[in-house]
Every structure is written in structure tokens, then in C-alpha cells.
N, C-alpha and C positions, 0 to 999 in steps of 0.2 A: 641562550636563544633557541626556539623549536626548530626544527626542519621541514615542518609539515608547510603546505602553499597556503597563498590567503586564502582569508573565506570572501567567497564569491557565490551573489546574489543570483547571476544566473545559473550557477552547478549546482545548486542547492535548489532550485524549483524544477531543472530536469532530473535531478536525482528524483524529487518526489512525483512528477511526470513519471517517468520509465518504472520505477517501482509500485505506482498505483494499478499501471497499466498492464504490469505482469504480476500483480493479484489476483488483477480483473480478471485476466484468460483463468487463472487459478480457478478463479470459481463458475466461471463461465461455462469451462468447459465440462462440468459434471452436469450439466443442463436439467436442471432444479430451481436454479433460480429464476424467476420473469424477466422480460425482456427490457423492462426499465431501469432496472438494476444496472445493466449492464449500459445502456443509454446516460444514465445518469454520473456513470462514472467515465466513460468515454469522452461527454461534453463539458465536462469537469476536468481533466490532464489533459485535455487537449488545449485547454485555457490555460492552464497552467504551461502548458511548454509553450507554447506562444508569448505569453510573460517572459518566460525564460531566454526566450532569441529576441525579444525587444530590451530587455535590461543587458545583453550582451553587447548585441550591436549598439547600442546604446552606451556605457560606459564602461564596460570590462571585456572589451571581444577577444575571443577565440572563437578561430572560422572555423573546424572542424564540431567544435560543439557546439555552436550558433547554428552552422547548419543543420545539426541532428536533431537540435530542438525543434527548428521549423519541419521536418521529416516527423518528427514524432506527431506533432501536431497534426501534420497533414494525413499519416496513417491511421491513427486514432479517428479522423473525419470518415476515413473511409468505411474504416469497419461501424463506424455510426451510422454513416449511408445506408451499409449494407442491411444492418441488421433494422433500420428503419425499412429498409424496402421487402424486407421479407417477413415480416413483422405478423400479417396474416397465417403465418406456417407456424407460430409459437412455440413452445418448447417442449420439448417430449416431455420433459420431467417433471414440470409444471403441470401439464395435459393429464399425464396418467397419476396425479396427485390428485388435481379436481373432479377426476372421473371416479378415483376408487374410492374418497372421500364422500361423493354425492350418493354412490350406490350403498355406501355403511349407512347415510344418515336417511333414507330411504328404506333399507332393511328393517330399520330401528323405528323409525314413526307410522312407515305406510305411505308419507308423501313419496310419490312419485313426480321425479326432476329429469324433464328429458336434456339429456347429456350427454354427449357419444364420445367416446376418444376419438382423436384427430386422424383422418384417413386421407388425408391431402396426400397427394403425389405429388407438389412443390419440395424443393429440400427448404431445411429449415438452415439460418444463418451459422455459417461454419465457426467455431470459435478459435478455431486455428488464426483467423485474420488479425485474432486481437494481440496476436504474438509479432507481425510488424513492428508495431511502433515500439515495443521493449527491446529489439534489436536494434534498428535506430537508435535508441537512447542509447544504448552499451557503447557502441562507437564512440558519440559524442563525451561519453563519460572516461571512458579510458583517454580520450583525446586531453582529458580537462587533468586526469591525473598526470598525464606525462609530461604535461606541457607546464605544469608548474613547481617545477624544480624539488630541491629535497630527495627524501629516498621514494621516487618514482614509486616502486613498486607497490610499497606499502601505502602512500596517498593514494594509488589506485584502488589499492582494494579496500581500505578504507570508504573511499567514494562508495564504489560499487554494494558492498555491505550495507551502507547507509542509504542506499537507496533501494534496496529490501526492506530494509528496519522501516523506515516513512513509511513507507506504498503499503507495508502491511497490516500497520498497527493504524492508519485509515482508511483502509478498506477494512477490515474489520468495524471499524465504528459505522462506518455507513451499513455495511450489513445489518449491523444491529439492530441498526431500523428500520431494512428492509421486511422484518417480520412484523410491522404495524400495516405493512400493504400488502403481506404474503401469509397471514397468522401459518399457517397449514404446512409452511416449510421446515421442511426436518432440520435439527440441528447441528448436523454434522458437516454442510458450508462454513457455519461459523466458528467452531470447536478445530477443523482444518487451519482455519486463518487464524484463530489467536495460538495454536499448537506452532505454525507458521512463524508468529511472533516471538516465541519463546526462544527457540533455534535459534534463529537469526540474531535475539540478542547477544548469545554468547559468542558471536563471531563479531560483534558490534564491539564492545565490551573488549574483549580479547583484542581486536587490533588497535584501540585506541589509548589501552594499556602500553601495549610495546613501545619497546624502546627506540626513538624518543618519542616519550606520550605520556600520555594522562599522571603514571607513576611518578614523573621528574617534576609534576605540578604541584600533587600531594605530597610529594618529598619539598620542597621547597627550591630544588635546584632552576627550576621554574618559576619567573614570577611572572604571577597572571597581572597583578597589578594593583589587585585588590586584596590584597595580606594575604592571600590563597585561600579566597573565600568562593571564589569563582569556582578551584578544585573542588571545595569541601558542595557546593552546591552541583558540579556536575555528579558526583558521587552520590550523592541525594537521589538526583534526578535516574542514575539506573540502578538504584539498586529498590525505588521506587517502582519502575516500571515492568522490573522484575517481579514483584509481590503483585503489583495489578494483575500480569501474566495468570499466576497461580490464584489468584482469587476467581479473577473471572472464570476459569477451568472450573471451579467452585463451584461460582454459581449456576454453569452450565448442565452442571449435574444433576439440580431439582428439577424435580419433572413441573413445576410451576410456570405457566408462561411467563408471569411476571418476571421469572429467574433471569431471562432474557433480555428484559429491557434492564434488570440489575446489573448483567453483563456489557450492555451498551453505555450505561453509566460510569459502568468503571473504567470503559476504554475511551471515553470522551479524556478521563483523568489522563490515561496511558498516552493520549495523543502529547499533549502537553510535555508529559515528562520525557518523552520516546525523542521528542523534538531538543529537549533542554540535552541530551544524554548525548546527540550526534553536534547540534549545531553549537553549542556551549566549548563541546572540546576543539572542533576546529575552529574558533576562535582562539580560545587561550594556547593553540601551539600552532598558530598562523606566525608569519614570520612577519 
């Protein structure tokens, strides 16, 4: 029998709450991308960690990670607030993309495009705010490991891992397609996030190996239940998402725009498999 805690429906949507959330400032804060990117994913894990304090309170509670959900939720609101009310001041790096963009294509035909960079004395929305609510989630999250028995230590960082691995490998896919409403945006927000992704698998990977993990499944001293076919498919599932990893880097490489949405393609797959890699083994060494 595993050691590891049940799988639980609300840790699992704050895990993906707090890890989307602390991509977001990831990319937010190189302020490049436009300001609905960042709205989009705000109003998006805010839902979700709201999910996650109703399916809690609801049938599995624990009050310190119930609360963090609703905290995460609410800081996420704010910094959506924020950055809706300042909305007008835009993003420098945006700003000095469309301006130096319009002066090239201006140089080159003769059309003249009046354009200015942004001279506003407003500040523009601080991305630091978006670092709340992945603090809040830490809490609830470590709350969620310790309180469910086993080797403590290592279901926490398990958790904690696994909620980088989520947050990153879909924030990345939605970037992807951020460049159907940004064409102009340099590739290296998204080459960070799936570079992002690769990392964090091997610490993915590596803690859900140890002992007792994944290994005792694939060895059969573990039964999942299903002849250890459940093993034989989590093992699939990362070493799958591994190779999406290194493809997409691939594709990222041709100077092709279309290269890009080739990359959003492959992590649409990585979602899937990223998701089969974390929640597949905490099930089969749920106790």
C-alpha cells in the first residue's frame, strides 16, 4: 500500500490556481506581453480557485487550504481590478514594439502612421501584484501536504512541484495563442515558459519516482489495480511530455510564424499528457 494522501479534487485545482498564477507574474513581468493576456489568465485561476474552496468546503475540507483558495481567488480579483483600471497606461513593451514596428514599416513604404510612444505620467499596473495570490496558494498548499498524512515532507513537495508543472505547461499553451492577437511579440516569453516546463519536469518526475512512488508501481510491489497498466500508462504519459518539451523548443526555432502556432499545437498535446504524468500517479499511490 502507497503512503502518499488521497487524491483530492480541491488540491488539485489550487495546485493549478497557484501555478497558472505564478507563470502569469512570469511572464507578466517582462512587460511584452498585452494587457489581456494577463486579464485572461487572472479571470481564469481565479475561477478556478474558487472551484477549488467550493469542492472543499463542499466535500473534502481542509480550512487552511479552503481558505487559501478563496484568498487566492480574491488576490487574483485584485490584481485584475488593478490592472483593468490602469489599463489606459498599457505596457511599455508592448508600446515600444508598436512604435518601432510602425517606424520600420513606414521607412520601408513611405506610409506615414502617426504613432507616438506612450508619454503618460500614470504608472502602468505593477506586476508584482500578481505574486499575491501564488503566495496564498503556497500556504494552502503546504497546508494540504501536511495535513494528509504519509511522508509529509515529500507529498508536500510533490504538491508544490506539481503545481509549477500544471501552471506552466498551460500557461504556455495559452501564450501560444497569445500571438494570434499580438503577431509582433518576440518569442522569447514563450521559449522562457516551455524552457520553464522542461525544468520543472525533472523535479516532477524525480519526486514521484522516490521511494514510495511511481518505481514500486512499475515494479509491481504496487498494485494500481489494473495489471499495472495504469504504471505502464503514467510512464507514457512523461516521458511523452518530455519529448513535446524538446519538439516544441524545435519548433520554436524556425523563424516561420506558423512555427509558433506548430508550438501551440504540440502543447495543447503537453497539456494532456503533463496532466496524465501528476494526476494519474497521485492516484495510483493514494492510499
Amino acid at each position: 500500500m502507497a503512503a502518499g494522501p488521497k487524491l483530492d479534487a480541491a488540491t488539485v485545482l489550487l495546485q493549478w490556481a497557484t501555478g497558472g498564477l505564478l507563470f502569469c507574474w512570469i511572464t507578466t513581468r517582462r512587460r511584452e506581453v498585452g494587457l489581456g493576456y494577463g486579464w485572461l489568465l487572472r479571470a481564469s485561476y481565479l475561477a478556478i480557485a474558487a472551484l477549488a474552496a467550493f469542492v472543499g468546503y463542499r466535500w473534502a475540507t481542509e480550512p487552511i487550504r479552503d481558505a487559501a483558495s478563496i484568498g487566492v481567488s480574491a488576490a487574483a480579483a485584485v490584481a485584475l481590478l488593478l490592472s483593468v483600471v490602469q489599463r489606459h497606461v498599457g505596457v511599455t513593451g508592448q508600446q515600444s514594439e508598436q512604435y518601432e514596428s510602425t517606424q520600420t514599416i513606414g521607412d520601408r513604404t513611405g506610409i506615414e502612421r502617426h504613432l507616438s510612444s506612450s508619454d503618460s505620467e500614470d504608472k502602468e499596473f505593477d506586476p508584482r501584484w500578481d505574486l499575491a495570490a501564488p503566495v496564498i496558494g503556497l500556504v494552502g498548499l503546504v497546508a494540504a501536504g501536511v495535513g494528509n498524512g504519509g511522508n509529509q515532507l515529500l507529498e508536500t513537495a510533490r504538491i508544490l512541484v506539481g503545481a509549477a508543472f500544471l501552471g506552466s505547461v498551460t500557461d504556455a499553451m495559452l501564450l501560444g495563442h497569445w500571438y494570434l492577437v499580438q503577431p509582433g511579440l518576440r518569442r522569447e516569453p514563450l521559449v522562457e515558459q516551455v524552457s520553464w516546463l522542461g525544468r520543472i519536469w525533472v523535479l516532477e518526475v524525480g519526486l514521484l519516482l522516490f521511494p514510495t512512488g511511481m518505481w514500486s508501481v512499475l515494479s509491481g510491489a504496487i498494485d494500481d489495480g489494473y495489471g499495472g497498466m495504469l504504471g505502464w500508462f503514467w510512464a507514457a504519459c512523461a516521458v511523452t511530455t518530455i519529448a513535446l518539451v524538446f519538439v516544441t523548443r524545435a519548433a520554436l526555432r524556425e523563424r516561420q510564424y506558423a512555427a509558433v502556432m506548430a508550438a501551440t499545437g504540440l502543447l495543447y498535446l503537453a497539456i494532456l499528457t503533463a496532466f496524465g504524468t501528476d494526476v494519474v500517479a497521485r492516484l495510483v499511490l493514494a492510499t
